[in-house]
C-alpha positions in Angstrom: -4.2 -26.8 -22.7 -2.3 -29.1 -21.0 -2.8 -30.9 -17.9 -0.1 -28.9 -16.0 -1.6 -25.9 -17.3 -4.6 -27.1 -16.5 -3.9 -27.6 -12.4 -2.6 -24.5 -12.4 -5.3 -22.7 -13.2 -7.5 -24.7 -11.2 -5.7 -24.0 -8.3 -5.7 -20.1 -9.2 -9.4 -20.8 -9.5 -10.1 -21.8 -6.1 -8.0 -19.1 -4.7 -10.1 -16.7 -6.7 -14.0 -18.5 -5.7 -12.5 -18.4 -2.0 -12.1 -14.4 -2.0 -15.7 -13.7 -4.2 -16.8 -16.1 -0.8 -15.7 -13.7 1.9 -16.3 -10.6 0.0 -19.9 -11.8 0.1 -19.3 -12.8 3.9 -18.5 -9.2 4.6 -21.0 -7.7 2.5 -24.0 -10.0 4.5 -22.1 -8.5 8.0 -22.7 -5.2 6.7 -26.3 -5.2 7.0 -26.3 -4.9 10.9 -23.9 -1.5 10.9 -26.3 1.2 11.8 -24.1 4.0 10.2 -21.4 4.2 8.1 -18.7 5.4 10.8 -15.7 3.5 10.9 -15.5 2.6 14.6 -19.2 0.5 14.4 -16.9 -2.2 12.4 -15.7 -3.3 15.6 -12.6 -5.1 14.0 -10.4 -7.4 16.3 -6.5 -6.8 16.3 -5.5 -9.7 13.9 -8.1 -8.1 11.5 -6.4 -5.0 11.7 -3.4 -6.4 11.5 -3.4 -8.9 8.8 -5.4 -6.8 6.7 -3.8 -3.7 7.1 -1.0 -5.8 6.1 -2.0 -7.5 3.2 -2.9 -4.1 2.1 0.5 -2.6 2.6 2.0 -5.4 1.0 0.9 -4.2 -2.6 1.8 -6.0 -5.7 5.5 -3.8 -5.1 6.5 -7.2 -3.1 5.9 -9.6 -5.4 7.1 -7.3 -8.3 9.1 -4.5 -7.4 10.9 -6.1 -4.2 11.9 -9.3 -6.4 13.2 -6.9 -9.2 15.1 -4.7 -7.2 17.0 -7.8 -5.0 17.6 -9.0 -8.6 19.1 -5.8 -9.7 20.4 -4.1 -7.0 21.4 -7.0 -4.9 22.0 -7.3 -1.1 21.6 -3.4 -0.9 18.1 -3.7 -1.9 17.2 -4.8 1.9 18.2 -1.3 3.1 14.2 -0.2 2.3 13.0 -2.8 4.7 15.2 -2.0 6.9 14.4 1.2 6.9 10.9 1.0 6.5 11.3 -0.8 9.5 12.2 2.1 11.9 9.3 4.1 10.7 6.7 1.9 11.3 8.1 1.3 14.9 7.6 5.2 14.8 4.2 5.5 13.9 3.1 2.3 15.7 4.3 3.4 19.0 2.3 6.6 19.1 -0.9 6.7 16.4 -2.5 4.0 15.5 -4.9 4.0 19.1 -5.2 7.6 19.4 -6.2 7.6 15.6 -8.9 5.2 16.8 -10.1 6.7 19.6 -10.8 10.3 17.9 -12.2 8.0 14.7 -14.7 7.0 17.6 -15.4 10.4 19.1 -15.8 12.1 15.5 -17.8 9.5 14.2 -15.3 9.2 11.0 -15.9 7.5 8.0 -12.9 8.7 6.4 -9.5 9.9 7.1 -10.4 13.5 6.0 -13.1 13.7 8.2 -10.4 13.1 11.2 -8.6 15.8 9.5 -11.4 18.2 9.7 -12.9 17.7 12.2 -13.2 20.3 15.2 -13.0 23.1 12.9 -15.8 25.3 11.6 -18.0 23.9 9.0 -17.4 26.5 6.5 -14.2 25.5 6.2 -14.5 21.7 6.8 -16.0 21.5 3.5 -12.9 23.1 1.6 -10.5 21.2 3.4 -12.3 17.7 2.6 -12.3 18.4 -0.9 -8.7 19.9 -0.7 -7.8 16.0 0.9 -10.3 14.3 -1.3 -8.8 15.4 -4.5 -5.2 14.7 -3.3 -6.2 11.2 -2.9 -7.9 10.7 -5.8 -4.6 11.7 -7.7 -2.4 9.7 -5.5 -4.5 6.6 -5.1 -4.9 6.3 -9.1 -1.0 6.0 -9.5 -1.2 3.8 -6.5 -3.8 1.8 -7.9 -1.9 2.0 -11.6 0.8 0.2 -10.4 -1.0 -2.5 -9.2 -3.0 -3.4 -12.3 0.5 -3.0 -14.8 1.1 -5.7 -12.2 -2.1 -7.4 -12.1 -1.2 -7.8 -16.2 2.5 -9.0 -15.6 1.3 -11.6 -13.5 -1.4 -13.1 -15.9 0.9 -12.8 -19.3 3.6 -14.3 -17.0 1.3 -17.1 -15.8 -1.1 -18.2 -17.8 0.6 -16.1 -21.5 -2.6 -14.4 -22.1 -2.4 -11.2 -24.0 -1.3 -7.7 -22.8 -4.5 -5.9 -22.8 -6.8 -9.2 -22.4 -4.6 -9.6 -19.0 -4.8 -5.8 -18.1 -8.8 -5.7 -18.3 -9.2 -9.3 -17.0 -7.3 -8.5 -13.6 -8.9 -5.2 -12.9 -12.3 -6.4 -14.1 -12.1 -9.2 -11.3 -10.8 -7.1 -8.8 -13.7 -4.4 -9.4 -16.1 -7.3 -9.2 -15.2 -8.5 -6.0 -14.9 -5.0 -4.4 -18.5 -3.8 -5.6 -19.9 -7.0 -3.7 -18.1 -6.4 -0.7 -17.6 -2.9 0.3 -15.5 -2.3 3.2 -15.9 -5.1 5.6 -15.6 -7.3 2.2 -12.1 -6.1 1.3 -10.9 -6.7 5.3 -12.0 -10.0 5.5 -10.2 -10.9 1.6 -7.4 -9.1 3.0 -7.1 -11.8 5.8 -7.7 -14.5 3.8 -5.5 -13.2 1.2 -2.4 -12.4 4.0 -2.4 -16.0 5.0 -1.8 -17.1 1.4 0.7 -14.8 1.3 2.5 -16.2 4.8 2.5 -19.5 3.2 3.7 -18.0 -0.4 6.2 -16.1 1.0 7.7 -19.7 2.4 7.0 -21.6 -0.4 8.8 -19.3 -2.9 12.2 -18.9 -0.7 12.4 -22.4 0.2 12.2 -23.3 -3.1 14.3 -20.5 -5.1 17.5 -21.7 -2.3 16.6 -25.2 -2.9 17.3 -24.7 -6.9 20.3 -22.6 -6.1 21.5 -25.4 -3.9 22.0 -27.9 -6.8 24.5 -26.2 -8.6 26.4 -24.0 -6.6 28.8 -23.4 -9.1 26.5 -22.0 -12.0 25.1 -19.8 -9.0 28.3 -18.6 -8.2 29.3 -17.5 -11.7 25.8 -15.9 -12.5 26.3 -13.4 -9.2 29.6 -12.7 -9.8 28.7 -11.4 -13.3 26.6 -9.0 -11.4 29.1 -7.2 -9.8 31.8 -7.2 -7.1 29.6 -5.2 -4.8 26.2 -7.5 -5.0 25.9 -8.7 -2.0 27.3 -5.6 -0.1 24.7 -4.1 1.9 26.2 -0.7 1.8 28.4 -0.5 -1.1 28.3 3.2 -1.2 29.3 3.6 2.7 26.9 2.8 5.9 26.3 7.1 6.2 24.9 7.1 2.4 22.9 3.7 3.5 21.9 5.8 7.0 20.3 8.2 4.8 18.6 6.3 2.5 17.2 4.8 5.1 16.4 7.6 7.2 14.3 8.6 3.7 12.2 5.6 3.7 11.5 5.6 7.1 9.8 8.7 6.9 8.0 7.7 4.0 6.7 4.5 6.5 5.7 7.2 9.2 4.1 9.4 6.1 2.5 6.1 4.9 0.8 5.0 8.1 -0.3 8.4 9.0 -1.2 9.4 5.8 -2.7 6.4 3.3 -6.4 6.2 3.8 -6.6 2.3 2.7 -4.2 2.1 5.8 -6.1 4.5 8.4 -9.5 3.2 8.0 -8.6 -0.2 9.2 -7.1 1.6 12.5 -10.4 3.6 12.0 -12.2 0.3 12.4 -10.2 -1.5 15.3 -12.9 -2.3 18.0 -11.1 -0.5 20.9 -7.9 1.7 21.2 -6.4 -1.2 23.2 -7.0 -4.1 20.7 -5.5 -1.9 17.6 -2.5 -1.0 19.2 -2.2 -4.7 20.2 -2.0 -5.4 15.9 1.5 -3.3 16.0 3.5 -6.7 16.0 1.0 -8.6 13.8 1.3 -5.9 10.7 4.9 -5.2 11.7 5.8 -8.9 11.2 3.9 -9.3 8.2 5.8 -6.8 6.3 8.8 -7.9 7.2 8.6 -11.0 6.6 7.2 -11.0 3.2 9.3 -8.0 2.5 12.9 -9.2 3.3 11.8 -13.1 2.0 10.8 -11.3 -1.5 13.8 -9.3 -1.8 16.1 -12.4 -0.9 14.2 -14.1 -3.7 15.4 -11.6 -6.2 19.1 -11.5 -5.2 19.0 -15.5 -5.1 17.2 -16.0 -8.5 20.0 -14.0 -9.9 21.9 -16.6 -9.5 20.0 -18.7 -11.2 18.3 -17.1 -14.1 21.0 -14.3 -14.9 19.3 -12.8 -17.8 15.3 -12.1 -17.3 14.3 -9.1 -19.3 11.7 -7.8 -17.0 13.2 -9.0 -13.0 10.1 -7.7 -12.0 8.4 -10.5 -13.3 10.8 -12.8 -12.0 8.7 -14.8 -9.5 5.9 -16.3 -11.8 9.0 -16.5 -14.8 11.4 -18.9 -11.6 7.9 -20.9 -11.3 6.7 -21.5 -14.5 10.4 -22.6 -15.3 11.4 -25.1 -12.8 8.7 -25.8 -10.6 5.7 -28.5 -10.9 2.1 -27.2 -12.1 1.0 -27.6 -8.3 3.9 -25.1 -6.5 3.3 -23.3 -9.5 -0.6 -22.9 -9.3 0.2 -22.4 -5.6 2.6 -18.9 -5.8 -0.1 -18.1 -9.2 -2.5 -18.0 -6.2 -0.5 -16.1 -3.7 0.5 -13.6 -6.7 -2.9 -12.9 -7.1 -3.5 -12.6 -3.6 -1.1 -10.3 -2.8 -1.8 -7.7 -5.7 -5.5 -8.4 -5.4 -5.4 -7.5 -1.3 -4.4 -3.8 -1.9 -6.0 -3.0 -5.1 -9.2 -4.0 -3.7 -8.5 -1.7 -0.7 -7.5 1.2 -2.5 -10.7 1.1 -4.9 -12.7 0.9 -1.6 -10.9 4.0 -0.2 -11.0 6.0 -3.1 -15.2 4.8 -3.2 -15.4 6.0 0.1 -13.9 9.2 -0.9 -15.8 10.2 -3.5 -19.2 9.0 -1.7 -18.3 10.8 1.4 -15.9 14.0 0.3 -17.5 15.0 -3.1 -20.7 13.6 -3.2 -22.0 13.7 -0.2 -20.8 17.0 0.4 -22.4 18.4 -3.0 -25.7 16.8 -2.9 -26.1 16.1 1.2 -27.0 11.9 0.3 -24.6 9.3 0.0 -24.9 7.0 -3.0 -24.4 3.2 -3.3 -20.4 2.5 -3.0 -20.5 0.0 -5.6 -21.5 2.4 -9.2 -18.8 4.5 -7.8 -16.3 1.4 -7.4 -17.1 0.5 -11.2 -16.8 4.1 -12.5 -13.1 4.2 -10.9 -12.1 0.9 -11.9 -12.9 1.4 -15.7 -11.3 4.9 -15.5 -7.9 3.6 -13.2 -7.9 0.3 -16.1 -8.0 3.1 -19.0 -4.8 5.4 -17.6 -3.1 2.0 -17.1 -3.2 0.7 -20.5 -2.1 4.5 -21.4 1.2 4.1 -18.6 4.6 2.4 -19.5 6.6 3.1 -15.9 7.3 0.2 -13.4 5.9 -0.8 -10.3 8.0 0.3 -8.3 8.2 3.9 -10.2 4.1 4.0 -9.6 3.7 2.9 -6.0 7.0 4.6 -4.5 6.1 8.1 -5.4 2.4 8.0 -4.8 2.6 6.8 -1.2 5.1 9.5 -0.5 3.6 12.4 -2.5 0.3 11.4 -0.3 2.1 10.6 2.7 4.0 14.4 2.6 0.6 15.7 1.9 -1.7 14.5 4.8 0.7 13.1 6.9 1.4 16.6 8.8 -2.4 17.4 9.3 -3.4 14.1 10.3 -0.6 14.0 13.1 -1.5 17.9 14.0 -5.0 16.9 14.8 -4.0 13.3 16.1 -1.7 14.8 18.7 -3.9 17.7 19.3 -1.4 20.5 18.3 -2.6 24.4 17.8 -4.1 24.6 14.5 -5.9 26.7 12.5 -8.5 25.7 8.8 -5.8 28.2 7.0 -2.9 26.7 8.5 -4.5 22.8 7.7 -5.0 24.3 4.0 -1.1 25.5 4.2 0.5 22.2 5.7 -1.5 19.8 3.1 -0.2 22.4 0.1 3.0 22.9 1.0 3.9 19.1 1.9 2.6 18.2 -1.0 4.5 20.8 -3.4 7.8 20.2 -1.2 7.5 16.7 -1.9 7.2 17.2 -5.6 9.6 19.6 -6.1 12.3 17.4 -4.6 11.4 14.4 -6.2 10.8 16.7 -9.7 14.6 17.8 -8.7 16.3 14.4 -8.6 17.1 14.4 -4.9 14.4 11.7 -3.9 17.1 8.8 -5.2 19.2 9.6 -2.0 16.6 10.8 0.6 13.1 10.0 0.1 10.8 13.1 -0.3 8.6 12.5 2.4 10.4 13.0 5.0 11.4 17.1 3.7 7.7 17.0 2.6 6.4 16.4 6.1 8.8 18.5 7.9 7.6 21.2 5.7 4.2 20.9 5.9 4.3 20.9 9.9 6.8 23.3 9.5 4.1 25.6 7.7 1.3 25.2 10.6 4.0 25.9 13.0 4.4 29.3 11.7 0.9 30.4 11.3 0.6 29.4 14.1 3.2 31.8 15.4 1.5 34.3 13.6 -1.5 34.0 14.8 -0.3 33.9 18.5 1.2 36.7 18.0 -1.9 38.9 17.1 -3.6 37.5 19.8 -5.9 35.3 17.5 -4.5 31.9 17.9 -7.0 28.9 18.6 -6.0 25.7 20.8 -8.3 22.5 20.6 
């Protein structure tokens, strides 16, 4: 190997020692929680925020957000931007009331705050109904990240397809069995301020190279297209809309992701979680709109990459030192690392808490359970040939339509009933489904008719109920 080669991986290598460090560090800070309810974790706002960042972030930002600024161009920003508004949404209402109720219920998941107040016969049917619906969702979720997890290494280092596949997830897996969930939130930190400084380094230096021949640049973009760097080249009402789509999948992803809810779960007062609104909001946006800018710049420069998705590592690996590039290797890792460890700890917790538990009344180590879901997540993905972006998109919005509705219902303390829970998390799911399966998602997202149908559907059983006299208010 050569030397460059060779300070690249060494600098990947510390990265990767540093996060086995602090998932150990959180698995020794375990040992004092007396139970395993979410609010005894007693996290402060800038955990919250940074690592319900870093999880948010996914490997879509260093993948997906770079592949479609290459492709799509300046119009590309219009998900931030929309993303944006739904956030504000969700922040400005749920995040402390979903913290406070975590604290009254005792939650350790996000279907026991959907459940709880009902009666127990029914609590059981509706966790399951919730548990399996994340299962399915997560695994895409999760999919996504390890087809990126195997672009990044084959882009990096050229190891083989499989070999990269089974190498990333393996490490991941590793890392989240010794940590559990305090683990994954303090490598989520750690992992968010690598990404801060990633972010930086990878814009500054993708302009800097543009910068040096700015004729070459401005041939390349031209070749893409009249319209590249119009940010609504099909009209600002079409852009309103598509928009409008993805904030309401940000509303439905907040509300609805459990990797997202347990860190609110977790915040050590309603007060001090609200108060991580503008660290997470920041965070996303920042490494959102920087990544996407990456993309339409490196068009400029490196017109013809067969995969843009794997553009970042590709820019690095061509024109950078072995030091930047062991640097953004790190943050690469980092930043797909931070969410697939959280979602394998959510969909643990899922299983220990939502199946087993609930079969068998005793809740099993989370670690076998982290293994079993890593080796059957790493077999679908070797078995999967969509993108990133494909993978994440739909499963945070087919989730988000699903749970989104009940969690709000019981957040906001609306008139509910267990059949009318059962209802909304059905029919938000199906509607979702349906109009993605229909082609209509590529203009308006299909949370956002997901969510209105699912509390659309409690509404009227509601109705129904009242009007036999039978309706129950919490």
């Amino acid at each position: 190997m050569r030397r460059a080669d060779d300070l690249s991986v060494l600098i990947f290598l510390v990265t990767l020692a540093a996060t086995f460090f602090v998932s150990f560090l959180g698995r020794a800070h375990a040992r004092d929680l007396s139970s395993d309810a979410l609010a005894d974790q007693k996290l402060s706002k800038w955990l919250v925020g940074l690592s319900a960042g870093a999880t948010g972030n996914s490997a879509f930002i260093v993948t997906g957000a770079v592949g479609l600024g290459y492709t799509l161009g300046a119009q590309a920003l219009l998900l931030p931007f929309g993303w944006l508004f739904g956030d504000i949404a969700f922040w400005t209402f749920f995040p402390d009331r979903i913290n406070r109720l975590g604290a009254e219920t005792k939650a350790a998941t996000l279907t026991d705050v959907i459940a709880s107040g009902l009666p127990q016969s029914t609590r059981r049917r509706i966790k399951l109904l919730a548990g399996a619906l994340i299962l399915l969702c997560l695994t895409g979720y999760i999919c996504g990240q390890w087809i990126a997890g195997q672009k990044f290494l084959e882009g990096a280092f050229g190891f083989p397809h499989l070999l990269s596949l089974v190498l990333f997830a393996a490490l991941i897996v590793l890392y989240t069995g010794i940590g559990g969930f305090r683990g994954s939130v303090y490598a989520d930190t750690l992992q968010a301020v690598i990404r801060i400084f990633g972010t930086s380094l990878a814009l500054a230096a993708v302009i800097f190279v543009a910068t040096r021949n700015p004729a070459a640049f401005q041939e390349n973009t031209a070749q893409a297209g009249h319209g590249f760097f119009n940010l609504f080249p099909h009209g600002l009402a079409a852009a309103l809309i598509f928009m409008l789509g993805f904030a309401a999948a940000a509303f439905g992803f907040g509300l609805g992701q459990p990797q997202m809810t347990s860190r609110y779960l977790a915040g050590r007062s309603p007060r001090e979680t609200r108060g991580a609104w503008w660290i997470f909001i920041g965070f996303i946006q920042f490494t959102w709109i920087a990544m996407t800018m990456f993309g339409i710049v490196l068009r400029g420069i490196m017109p013809a990459i067969p995969d843009p998705e794997a553009g970042l590592s590709l820019f690095f690996r061509t024109d950078m030192g072995p030091i930047l590039t062991g640097l953004i290797v790190a943050d690469i890792f980092a930043t797909i690392a931070a969410t697939s460890n959280s979602l394998l700890v959510a969909m643990a917790q899922t299983v220990k808490f939502d199946v087993i538990e609930i079969a068998t009344r005793r809740a099993p180590p989370l670690w076998p359970i982290v293994l079993l879901l890593g080796i059957i997540s790493m077999a679908v993905s070797a078995r999967l040939d969509r993108s990133v972006v494909t993978l994440v998109l739909s499963s945070i919005s087919l989730l988000g339509a699903a749970l989104a509705p009940a969690v709000m219902i019981r957040v906001l303390g609306w008139r509910r009933t267990s059949g009318s829970v059962v209802a909304s998390i059905l029919v938000g799911f199906a509607t979702a489904a349906l109009w993605k399966f229909f082609g209509f998602g590529a203009v308006f997202n299909e949370a956002a008719p997901g969510i209105l149908a699912g509390l659309g559907t409690n509404f009227l059983a509601i109705a129904a109920r009242r009007r036999e006299g039978a309706a129950i208010a919490e």
